[in-house]
LOFIMAR-552794 format. One record per residue: residue in one letter; x, y, z of N, C-alpha, C, O in turn. Coordinates in steps of 0.001 Angstrom, whole numbers, padded with zeros to 6 digits, always signed. Layout:
BEGIN
AXYZXYZXYZXYZ
...
***
This chain:
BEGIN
X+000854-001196+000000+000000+000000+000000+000883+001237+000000+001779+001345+000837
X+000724+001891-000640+001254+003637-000685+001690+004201+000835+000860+004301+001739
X+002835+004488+000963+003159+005410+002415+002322+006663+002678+002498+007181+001576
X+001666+007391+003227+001535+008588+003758+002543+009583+003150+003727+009245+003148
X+002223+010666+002682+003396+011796+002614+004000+011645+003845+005166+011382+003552
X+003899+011654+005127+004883+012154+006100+004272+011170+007172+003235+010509+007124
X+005467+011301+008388+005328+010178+009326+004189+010633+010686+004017+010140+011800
X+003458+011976+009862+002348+012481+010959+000949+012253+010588-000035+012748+011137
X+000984+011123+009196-000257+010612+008797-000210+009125+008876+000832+008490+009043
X-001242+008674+008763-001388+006928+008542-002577+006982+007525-003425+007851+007325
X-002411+006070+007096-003529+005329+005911-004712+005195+006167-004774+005203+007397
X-005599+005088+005797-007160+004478+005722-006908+002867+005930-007274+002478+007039
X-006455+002043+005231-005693+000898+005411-005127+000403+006443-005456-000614+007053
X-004089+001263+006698-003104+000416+007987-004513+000937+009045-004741-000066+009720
X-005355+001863+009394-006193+001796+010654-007251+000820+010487-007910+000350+011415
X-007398+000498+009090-008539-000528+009388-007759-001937+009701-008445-002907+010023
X-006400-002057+009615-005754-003509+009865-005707-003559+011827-005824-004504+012608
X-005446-001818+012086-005318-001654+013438-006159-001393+014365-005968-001354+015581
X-007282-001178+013656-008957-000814+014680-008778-001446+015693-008935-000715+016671
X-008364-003086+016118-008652-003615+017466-007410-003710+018112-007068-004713+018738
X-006685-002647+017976-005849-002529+018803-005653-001864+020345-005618-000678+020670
X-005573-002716+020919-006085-002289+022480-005328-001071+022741-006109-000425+023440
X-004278-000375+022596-003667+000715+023189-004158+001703+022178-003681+002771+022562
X-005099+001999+020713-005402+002719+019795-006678+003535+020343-007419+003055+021200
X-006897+004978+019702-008320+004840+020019-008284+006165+018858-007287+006835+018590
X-009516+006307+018331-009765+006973+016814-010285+007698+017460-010528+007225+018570
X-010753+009144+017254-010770+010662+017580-011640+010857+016256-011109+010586+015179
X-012930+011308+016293-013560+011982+015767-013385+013583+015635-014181+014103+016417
X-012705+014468+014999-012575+015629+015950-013714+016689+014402-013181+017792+014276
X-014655+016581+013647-015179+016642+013233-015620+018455+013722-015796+018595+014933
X-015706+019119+013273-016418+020627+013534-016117+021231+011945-015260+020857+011145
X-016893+022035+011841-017625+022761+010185-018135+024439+010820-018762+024753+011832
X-017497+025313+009635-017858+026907+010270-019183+026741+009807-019582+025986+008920
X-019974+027726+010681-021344+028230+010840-021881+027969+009141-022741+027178+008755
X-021171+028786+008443-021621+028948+006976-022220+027438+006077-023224+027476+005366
X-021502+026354+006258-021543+025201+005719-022755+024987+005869-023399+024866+004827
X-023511+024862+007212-024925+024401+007868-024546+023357+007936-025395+022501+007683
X-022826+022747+008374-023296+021170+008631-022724+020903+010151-021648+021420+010449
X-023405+020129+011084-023193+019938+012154-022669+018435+012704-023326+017457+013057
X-021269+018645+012633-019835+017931+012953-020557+016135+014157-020486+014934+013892
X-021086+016799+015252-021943+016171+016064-022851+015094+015351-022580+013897+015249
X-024137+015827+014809-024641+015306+014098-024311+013844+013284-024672+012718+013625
X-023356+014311+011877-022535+013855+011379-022250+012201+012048-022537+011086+011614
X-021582+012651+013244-020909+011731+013775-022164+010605+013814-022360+009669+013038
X-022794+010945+014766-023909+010132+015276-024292+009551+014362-024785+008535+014851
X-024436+009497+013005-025097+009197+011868-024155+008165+010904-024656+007373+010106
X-022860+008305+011102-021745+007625+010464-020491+007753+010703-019917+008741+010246
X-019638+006616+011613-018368+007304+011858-017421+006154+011634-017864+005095+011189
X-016118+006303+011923-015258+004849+012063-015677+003632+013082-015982+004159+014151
X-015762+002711+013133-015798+001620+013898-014966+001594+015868-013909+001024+016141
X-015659+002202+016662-014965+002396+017860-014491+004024+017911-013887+004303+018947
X-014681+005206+016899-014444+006258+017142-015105+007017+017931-016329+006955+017815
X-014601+007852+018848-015009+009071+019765-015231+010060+019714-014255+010539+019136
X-016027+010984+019969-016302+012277+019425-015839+013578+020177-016248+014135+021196
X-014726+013879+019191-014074+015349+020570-014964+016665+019813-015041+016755+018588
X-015432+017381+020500-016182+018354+020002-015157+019658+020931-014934+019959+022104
X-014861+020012+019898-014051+021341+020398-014522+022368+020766-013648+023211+020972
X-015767+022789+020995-016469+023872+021250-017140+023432+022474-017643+024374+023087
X-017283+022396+022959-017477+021617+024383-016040+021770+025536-015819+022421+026557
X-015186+020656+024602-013448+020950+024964-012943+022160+024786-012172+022499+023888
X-013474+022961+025830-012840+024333+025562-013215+025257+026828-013929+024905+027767
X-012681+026328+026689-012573+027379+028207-013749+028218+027474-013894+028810+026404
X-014691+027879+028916-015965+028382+028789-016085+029680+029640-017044+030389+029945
X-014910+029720+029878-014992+031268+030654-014530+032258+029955-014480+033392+030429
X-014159+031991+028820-013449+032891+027768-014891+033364+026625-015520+032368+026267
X-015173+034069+026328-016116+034788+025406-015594+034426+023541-016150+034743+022490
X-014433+033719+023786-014160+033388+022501-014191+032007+022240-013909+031111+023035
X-014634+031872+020814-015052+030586+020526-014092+029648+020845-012941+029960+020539
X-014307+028292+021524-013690+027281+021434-012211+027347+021775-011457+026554+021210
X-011738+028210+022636-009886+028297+023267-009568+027047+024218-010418+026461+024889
X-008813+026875+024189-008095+025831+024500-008347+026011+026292-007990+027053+026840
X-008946+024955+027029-009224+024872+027853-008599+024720+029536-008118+023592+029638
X-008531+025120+030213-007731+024491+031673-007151+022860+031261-007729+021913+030729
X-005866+023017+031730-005231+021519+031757-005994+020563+032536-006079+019396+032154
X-006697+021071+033871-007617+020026+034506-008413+019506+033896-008691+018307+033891
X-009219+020979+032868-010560+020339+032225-010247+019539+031116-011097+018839+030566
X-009090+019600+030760-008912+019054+029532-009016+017685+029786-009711+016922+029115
X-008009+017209+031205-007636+015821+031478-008867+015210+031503-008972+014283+030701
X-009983+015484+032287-011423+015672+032847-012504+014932+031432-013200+013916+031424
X-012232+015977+030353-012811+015603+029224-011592+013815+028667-012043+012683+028490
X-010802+014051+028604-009945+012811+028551-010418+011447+029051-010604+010539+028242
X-010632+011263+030456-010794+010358+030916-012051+010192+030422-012201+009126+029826
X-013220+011069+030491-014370+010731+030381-014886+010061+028608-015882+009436+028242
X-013537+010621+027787-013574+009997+026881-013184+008324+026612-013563+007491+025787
X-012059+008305+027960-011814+007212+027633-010114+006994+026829-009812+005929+026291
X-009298+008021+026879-008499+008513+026453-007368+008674+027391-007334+009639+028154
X-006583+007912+027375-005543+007878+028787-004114+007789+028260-004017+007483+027072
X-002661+008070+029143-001640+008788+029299-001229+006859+028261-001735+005738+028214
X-000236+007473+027752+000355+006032+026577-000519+005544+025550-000362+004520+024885
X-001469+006387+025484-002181+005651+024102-002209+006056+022668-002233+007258+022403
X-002209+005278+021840-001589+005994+020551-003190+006626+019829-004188+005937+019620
X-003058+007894+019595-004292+008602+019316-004457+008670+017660-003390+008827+017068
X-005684+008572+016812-005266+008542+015237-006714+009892+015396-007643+009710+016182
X-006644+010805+014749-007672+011923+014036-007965+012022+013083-007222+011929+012106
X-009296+012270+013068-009955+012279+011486-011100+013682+011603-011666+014170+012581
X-011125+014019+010230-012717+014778+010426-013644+014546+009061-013225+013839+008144
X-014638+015050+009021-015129+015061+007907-015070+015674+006676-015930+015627+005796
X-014212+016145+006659-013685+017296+005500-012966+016050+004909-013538+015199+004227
X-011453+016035+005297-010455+015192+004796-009192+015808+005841-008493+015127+006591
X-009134+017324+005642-007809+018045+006645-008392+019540+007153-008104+020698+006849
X-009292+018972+008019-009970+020910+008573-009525+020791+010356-008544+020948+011084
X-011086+020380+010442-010598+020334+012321-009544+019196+013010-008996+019112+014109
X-009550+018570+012085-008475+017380+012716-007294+017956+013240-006903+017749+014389
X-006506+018945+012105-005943+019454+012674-005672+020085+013831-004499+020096+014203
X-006548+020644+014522-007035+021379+015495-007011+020680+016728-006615+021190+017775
X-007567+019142+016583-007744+018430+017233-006040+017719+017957-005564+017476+019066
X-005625+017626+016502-004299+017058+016874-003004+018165+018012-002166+017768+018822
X-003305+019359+017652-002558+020500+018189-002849+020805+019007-002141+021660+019539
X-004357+020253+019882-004865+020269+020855-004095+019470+021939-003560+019995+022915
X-004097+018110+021655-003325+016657+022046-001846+017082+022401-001249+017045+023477
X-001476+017472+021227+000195+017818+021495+000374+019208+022824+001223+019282+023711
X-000633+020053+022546-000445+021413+023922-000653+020592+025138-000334+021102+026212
X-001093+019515+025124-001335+019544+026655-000666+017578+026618-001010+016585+027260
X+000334+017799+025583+001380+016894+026555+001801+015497+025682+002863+014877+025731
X+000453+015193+024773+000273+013738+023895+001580+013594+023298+002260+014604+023117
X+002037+012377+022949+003465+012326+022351+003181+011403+021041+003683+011658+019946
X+002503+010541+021230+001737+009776+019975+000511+009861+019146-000310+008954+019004
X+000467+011053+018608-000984+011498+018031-000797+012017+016530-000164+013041+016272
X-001585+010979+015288-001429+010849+013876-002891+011740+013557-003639+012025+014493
X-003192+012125+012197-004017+012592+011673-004694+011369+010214-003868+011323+009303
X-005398+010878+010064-005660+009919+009050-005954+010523+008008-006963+011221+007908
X-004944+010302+006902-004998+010858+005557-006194+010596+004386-006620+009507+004001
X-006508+011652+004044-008022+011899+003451-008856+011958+004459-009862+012373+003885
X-009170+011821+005665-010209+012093+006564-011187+010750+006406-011087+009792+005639
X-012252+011085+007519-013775+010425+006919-013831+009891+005269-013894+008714+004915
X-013790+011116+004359-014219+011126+002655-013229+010000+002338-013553+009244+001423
X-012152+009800+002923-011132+008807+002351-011442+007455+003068-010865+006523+002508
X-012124+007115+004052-012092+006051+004599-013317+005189+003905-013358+004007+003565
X-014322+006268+003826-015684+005665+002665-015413+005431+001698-016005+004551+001075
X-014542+006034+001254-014186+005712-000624-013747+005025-000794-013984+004524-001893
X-012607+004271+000168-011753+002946+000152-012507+002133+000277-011970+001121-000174
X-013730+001840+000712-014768+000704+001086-014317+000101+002732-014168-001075+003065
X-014175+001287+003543-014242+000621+005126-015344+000627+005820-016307+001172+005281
X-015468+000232+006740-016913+000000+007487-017058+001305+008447-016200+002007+008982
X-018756+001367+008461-018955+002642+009599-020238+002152+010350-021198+001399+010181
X-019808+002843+011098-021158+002239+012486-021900+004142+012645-021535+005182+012097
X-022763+003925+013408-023237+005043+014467-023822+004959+015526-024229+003831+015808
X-024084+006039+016477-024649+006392+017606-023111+007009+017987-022218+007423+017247
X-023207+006870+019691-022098+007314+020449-021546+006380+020766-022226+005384+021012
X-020068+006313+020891-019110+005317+021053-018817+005915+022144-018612+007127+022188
X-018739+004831+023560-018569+004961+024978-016853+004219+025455-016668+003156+024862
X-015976+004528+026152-015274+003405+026452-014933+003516+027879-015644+004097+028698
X-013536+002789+028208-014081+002802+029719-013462+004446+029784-013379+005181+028800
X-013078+004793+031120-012349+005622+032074-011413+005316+031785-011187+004121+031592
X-010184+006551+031589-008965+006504+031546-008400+007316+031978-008863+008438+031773
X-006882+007194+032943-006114+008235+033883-005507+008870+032135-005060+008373+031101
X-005829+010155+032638-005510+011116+031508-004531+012130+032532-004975+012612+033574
X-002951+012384+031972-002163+013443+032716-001874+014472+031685-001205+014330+030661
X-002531+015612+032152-002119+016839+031590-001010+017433+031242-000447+017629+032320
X-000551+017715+030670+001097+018487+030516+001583+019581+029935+002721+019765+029504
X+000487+020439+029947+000442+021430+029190+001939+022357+028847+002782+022598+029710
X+002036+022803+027368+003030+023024+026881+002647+024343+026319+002113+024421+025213
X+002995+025744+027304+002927+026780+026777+003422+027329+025673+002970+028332+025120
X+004505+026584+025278+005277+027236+024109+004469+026875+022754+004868+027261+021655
X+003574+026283+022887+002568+025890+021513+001436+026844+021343+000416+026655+020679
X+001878+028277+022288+000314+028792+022451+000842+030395+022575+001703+030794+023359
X+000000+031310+021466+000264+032658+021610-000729+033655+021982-001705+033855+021260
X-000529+034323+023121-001510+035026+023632-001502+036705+022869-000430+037102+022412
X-002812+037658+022777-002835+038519+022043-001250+039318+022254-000354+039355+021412
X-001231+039930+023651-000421+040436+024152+001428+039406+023535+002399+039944+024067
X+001661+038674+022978+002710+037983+022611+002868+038164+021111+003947+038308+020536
X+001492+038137+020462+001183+038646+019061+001853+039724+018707+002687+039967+017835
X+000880+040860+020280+001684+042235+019644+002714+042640+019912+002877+043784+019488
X+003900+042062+020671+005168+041951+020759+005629+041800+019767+005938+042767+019071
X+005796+040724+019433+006203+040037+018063+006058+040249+016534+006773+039741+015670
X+004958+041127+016339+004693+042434+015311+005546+043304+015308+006244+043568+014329
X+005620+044030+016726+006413+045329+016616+008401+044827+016677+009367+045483+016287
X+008350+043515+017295+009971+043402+017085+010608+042855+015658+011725+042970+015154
X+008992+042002+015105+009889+041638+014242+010386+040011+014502+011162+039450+013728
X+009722+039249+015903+011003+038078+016422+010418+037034+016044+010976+036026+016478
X+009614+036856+015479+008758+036013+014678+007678+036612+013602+007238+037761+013634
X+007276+035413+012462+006337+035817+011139+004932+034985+012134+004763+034030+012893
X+004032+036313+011382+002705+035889+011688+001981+035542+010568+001736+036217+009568
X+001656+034378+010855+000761+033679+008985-000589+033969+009472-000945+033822+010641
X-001198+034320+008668-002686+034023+008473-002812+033508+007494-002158+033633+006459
X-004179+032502+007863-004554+031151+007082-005652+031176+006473-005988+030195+005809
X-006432+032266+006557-007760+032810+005918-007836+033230+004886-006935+034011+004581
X-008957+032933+003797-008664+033463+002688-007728+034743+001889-006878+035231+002634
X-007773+035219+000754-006924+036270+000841-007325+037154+001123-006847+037967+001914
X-009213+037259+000006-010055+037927+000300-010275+038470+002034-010133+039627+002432
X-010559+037571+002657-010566+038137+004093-009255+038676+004867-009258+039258+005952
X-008138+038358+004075-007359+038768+004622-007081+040241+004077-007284+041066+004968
X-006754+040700+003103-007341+041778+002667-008022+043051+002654-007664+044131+002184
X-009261+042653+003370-010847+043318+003670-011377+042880+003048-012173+042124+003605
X-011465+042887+001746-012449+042572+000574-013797+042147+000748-014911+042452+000323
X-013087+041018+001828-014813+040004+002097-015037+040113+003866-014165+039936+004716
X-016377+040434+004071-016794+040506+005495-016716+039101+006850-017098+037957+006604
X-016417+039331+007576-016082+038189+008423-017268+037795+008742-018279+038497+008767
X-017144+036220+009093-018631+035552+009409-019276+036176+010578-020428+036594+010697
X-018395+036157+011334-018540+036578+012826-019463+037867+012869-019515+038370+011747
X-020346+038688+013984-020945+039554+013933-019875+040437+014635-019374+040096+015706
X-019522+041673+013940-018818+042722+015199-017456+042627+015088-016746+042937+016045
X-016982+042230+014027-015381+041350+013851-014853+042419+012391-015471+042438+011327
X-013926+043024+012607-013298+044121+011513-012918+043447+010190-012735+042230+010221
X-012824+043891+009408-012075+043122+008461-010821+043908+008016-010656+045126+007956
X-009951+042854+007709-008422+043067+007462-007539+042000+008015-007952+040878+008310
X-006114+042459+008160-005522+041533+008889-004421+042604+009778-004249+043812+009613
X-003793+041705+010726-003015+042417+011460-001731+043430+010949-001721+043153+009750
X-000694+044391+011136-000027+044815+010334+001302+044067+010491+001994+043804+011475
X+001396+043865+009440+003051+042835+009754+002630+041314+009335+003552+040506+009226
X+001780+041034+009180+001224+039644+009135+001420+039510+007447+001482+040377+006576
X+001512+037540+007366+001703+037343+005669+000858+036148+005579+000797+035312+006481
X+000166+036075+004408-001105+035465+004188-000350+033914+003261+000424+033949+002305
X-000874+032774+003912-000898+031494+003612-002123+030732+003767-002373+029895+004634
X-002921+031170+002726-004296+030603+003030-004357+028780+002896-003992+028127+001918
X-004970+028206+004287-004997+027305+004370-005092+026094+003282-004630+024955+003360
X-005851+026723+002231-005833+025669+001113-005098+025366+000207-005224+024400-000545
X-003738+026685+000206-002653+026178-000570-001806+024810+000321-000873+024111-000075
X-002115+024797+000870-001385+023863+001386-001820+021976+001731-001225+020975+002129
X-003147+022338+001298-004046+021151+001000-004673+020714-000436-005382+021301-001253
X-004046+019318-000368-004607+018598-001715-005945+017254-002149-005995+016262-001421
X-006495+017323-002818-007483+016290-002885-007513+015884-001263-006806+014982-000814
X-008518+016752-000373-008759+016545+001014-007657+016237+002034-008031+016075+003196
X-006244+016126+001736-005040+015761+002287-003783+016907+002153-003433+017823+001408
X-003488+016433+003004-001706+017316+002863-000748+017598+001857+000133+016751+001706
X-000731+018534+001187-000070+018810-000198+001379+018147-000105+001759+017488+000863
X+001991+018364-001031+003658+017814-001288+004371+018729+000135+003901+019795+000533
X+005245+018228+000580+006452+019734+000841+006572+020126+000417+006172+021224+000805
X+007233+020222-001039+007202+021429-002279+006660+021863-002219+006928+023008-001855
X+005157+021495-002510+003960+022461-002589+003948+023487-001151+003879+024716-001141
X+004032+022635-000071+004138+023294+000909+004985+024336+001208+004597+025389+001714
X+006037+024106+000940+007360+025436+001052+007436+026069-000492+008521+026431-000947
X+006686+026133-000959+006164+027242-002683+005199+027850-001635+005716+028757-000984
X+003726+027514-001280+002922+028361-000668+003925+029409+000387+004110+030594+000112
X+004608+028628+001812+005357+029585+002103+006300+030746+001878+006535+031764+002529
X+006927+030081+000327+007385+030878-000389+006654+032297-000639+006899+033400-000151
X+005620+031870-001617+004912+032928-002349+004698+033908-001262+004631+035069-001666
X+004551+033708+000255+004054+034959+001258+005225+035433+001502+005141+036610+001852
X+006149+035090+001477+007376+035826+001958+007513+035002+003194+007946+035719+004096
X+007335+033904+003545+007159+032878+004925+008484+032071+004965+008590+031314+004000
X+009404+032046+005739+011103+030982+006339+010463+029970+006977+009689+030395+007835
X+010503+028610+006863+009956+028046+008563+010947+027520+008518+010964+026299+008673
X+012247+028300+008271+013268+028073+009074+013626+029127+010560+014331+028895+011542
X+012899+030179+010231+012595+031172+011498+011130+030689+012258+010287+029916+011803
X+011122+031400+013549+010065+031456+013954+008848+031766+013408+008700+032694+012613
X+007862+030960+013830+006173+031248+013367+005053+031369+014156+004984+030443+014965
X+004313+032017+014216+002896+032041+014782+002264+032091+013888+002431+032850+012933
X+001055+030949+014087-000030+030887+013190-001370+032152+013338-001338+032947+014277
X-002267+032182+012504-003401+032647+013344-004505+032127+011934-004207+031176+011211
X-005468+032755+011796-006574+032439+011536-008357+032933+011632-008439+034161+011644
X-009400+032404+011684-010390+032831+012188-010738+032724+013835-011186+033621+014549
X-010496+031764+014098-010619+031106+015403-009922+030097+015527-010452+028987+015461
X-008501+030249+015747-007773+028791+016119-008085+027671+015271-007793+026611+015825
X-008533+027546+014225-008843+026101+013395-007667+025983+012524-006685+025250+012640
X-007939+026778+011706-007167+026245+010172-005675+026432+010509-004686+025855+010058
X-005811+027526+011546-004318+028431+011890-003130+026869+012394-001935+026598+012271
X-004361+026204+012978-003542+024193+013399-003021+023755+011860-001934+023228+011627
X-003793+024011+011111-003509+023280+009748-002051+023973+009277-001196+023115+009057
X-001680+025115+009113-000532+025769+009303+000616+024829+009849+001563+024144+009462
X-000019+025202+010924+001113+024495+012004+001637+023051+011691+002813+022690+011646
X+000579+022352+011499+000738+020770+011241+001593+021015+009897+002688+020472+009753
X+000994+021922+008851+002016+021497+007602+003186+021695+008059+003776+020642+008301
X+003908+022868+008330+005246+023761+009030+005990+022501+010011+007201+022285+010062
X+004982+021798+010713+005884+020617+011328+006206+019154+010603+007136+018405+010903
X+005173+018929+009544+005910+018257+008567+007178+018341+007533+007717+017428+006909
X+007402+019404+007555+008633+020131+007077+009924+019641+007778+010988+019466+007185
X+009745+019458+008956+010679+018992+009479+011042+020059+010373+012221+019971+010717
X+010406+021065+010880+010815+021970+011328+009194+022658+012818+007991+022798+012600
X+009844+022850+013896+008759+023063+015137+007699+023985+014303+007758+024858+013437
X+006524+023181+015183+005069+023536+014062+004908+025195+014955+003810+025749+015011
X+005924+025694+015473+005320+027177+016010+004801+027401+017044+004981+026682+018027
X+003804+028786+017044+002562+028654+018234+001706+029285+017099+001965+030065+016183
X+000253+028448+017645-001227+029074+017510-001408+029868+018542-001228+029601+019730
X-001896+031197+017894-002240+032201+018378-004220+031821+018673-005044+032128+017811
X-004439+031450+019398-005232+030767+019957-006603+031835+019764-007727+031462+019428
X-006323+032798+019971-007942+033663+019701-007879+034269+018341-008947+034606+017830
X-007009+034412+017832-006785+034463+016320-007834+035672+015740-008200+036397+016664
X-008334+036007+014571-008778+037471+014171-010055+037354+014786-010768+038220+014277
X-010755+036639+015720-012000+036999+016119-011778+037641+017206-012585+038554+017373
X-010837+037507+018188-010061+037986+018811-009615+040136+019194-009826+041150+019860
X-008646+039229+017695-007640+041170+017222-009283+041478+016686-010095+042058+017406
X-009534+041086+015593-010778+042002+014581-011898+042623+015659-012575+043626+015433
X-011946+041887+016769-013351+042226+017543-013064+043142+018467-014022+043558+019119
X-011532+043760+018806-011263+044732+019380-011347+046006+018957-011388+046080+017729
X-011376+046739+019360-011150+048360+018928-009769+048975+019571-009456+050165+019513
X-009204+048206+020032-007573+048800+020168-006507+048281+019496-005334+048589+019704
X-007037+047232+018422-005980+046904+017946-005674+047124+016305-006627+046888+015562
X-004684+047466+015820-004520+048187+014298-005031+046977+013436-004932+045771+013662
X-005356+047355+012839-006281+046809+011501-005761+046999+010054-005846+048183+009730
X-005226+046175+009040-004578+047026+007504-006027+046296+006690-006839+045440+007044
X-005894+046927+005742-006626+046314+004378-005689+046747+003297-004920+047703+003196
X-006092+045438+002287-005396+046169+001019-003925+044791+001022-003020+044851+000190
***
């Protein structure tokens, strides 16, 4: 069977040879922006991998924060862990329904707070149906598992670190949003959210870097970085709409062979929804 581009994917194949593997457990991490009308949850319940779990990131997340879906207390995280069923040594595989959207997200989630064995399954969901693998539904339950937190600040950029790092210069800030939105051109989904992008920031919209639902070449990958004026041989911070795609960034940048950065975790819903913070268009 065909290798994976890189050693941070696995096959449709090798997981269906590995489904009953007692230390494995498949990660639904499935979420879709508002616009689509499709609901990730839903979805699941209706058709998923054989033994997969459903991480819903807008659940898994700091509910004391006014912004969508941020990355949550290390307690709560562990908390949601166990109750998944998800414990310290287990080898984690992610998928979503796209092919490469929230998985990402999901996976960069795993790695901030400590995971050391966590793959993304190449083509997603769309690739596992097309191969002819089996799918079940409802909710997949398993037992309790000691889940240890380990949270890893250096995977995570707070506004205040953003705007450091603008004005010095000590890292590139990608945005992963269209160009159009990056731009102005086109209005943000969000209600109350500016349009533009930050000043200093260079645009790598998430889809150059994705192919037929999967992870483009490296080439392809370091041409997109190219074309923005982007090194990931220097430092990076991602950003984005809300922490999603800004993971997809990251994940490509660490297939490269090179540290996937930090996600700037509140990303332009964040900067755009302020009124103190500079705004460019154009």
């Amino acid at each position: 069977m065909p290798k994976p581009a890189t050693r941070h994917l696995v096959s449709t194949d090798w997981l269906a040879e590995h489904l009953g593997d007692q230390n494995l457990v498949v990660v639904d991490g499935s979420w879709h922006l508002p616009a689509t009308q499709r609901n990730g949850l839903l979805e699941y319940l209706a058709a998923h991998i054989p033994s997969a779990v459903y991480f819903d990131i807008d659940e898994i997340a700091d509910h004391s924060s006014p912004l969508p879906h941020m990355l949550p207390p290390p307690k709560a995280f562990a908390l949601h862990m166990v109750r998944l069923g998800i414990g310290d040594g287990m080898k984690i595989v992610v998928y979503d329904g796209v092919g490469l959207f929230s998985a990402a997200r999901v996976w960069w989630s795993f790695l901030a707070f400590g995971v050391k064995d966590v793959k993304i399954l190449e083509g997603g969901f769309p690739k596992w149906c097309a191969d002819g693998h089996p799918v079940e539904k409802d909710m997949v339950t398993r037992k309790p598992a000691k889940f240890t937190a380990r949270f890893n600040r250096r995977m995570i950029a707070g506004i205040d670190q953003v705007e450091a790092i603008l004005k010095s210069g000590s890292a590139q800030v990608v945005d992963s949003r269209s160009a159009e939105r990056f731009r102005g051109d086109a209005p943000e989904p969000r209600p109350g959210v500016r349009a533009g992008h930050m000043p200093g920031s260079r645009n790598v919209p998430y889809m150059s870097v994705i192919e037929n639902g999967t992870l483009a070449s490296p080439e392809k990958i370091r041409a997109a970085l190219a074309q923005a004026g982007v090194d990931p041989e220097k430092p990076v911070v991602t950003s984005c709409g809300s922490g999603v795609t800004a993971s997809i960034l990251a994940f490509a940048i660490d297939t490269l062979g090179k540290p996937p950065g930090r996600v700037y975790d509140g990303s332009w819903v964040e900067w755009g929804g302020r009124q103190d913070t500079p705004v460019v268009k154009g």
